[in-house]
C-alpha positions in Angstrom: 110.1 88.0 115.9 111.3 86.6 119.5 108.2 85.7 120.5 107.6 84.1 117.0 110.6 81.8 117.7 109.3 80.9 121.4 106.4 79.9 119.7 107.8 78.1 118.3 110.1 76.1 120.2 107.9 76.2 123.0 104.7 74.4 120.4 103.4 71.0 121.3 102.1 69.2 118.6 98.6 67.7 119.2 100.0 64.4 117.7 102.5 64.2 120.6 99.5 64.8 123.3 97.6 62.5 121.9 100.2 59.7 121.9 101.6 60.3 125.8 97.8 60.3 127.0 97.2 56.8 125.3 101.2 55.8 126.6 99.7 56.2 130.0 95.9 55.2 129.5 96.2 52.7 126.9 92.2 52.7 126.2 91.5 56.1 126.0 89.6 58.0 123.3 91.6 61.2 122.6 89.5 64.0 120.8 92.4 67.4 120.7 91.4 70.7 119.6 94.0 73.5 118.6 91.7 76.6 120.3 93.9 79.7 119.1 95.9 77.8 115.9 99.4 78.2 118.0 100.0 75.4 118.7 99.9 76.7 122.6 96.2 76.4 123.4 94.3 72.8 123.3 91.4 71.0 124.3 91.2 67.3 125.0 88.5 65.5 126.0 89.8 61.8 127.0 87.7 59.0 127.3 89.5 56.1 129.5 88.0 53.0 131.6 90.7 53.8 133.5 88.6 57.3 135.2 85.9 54.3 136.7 85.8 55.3 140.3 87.9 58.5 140.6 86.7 62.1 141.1 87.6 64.1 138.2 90.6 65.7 140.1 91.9 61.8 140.2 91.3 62.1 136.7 92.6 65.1 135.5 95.6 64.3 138.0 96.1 61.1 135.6 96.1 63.2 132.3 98.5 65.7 133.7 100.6 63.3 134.9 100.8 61.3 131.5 102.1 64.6 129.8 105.7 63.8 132.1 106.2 67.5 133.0 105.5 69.6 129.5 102.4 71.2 131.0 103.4 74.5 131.5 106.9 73.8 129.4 106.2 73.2 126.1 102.2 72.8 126.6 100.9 76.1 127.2 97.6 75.4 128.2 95.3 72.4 128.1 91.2 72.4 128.8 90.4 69.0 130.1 87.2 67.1 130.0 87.5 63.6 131.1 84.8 60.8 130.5 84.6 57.4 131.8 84.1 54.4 129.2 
């Protein structure tokens, strides 16, 4: 039951993801999948302009960094494939 309730407090709705990745790359193409159907374990794959010229750690970096701290917190884990436009 405990770890029922972490669950779900710690969840991060796909939604949410979505809409901080396009705050901080306004042209991205946002494609989430819920891997296990917690609520803990996505995929993205993010499509962005904004990736022209940076090594995919730049990249990733930028997704990360549009998520303002809930990796790890209330994201659990996030697979990320990155794709320039």
């Amino acid at each position: 039951m405990v770890s029922k309730l972490y669950e779900q407090i710690m969840a991060m709705d796909l939604k949410e993801i979505e809409s901080l990745i396009k705050e901080a790359l306004s042209d991205a193409i946002v494609e989430i999948q819920d891997l296990a159907g917690d609520g803990n374990h996505y995929s993205a794959t993010i499509t962005s302009s904004q990736f022209s010229g940076k090594s995919k750690i730049e990249q990733h970096k930028m997704v990360y960094n549009s998520l303002k701290g809930k990796m790890g917190n209330e994201l659990h884990a996030l697979a990320i494939k990155t794709k320039e436009q």
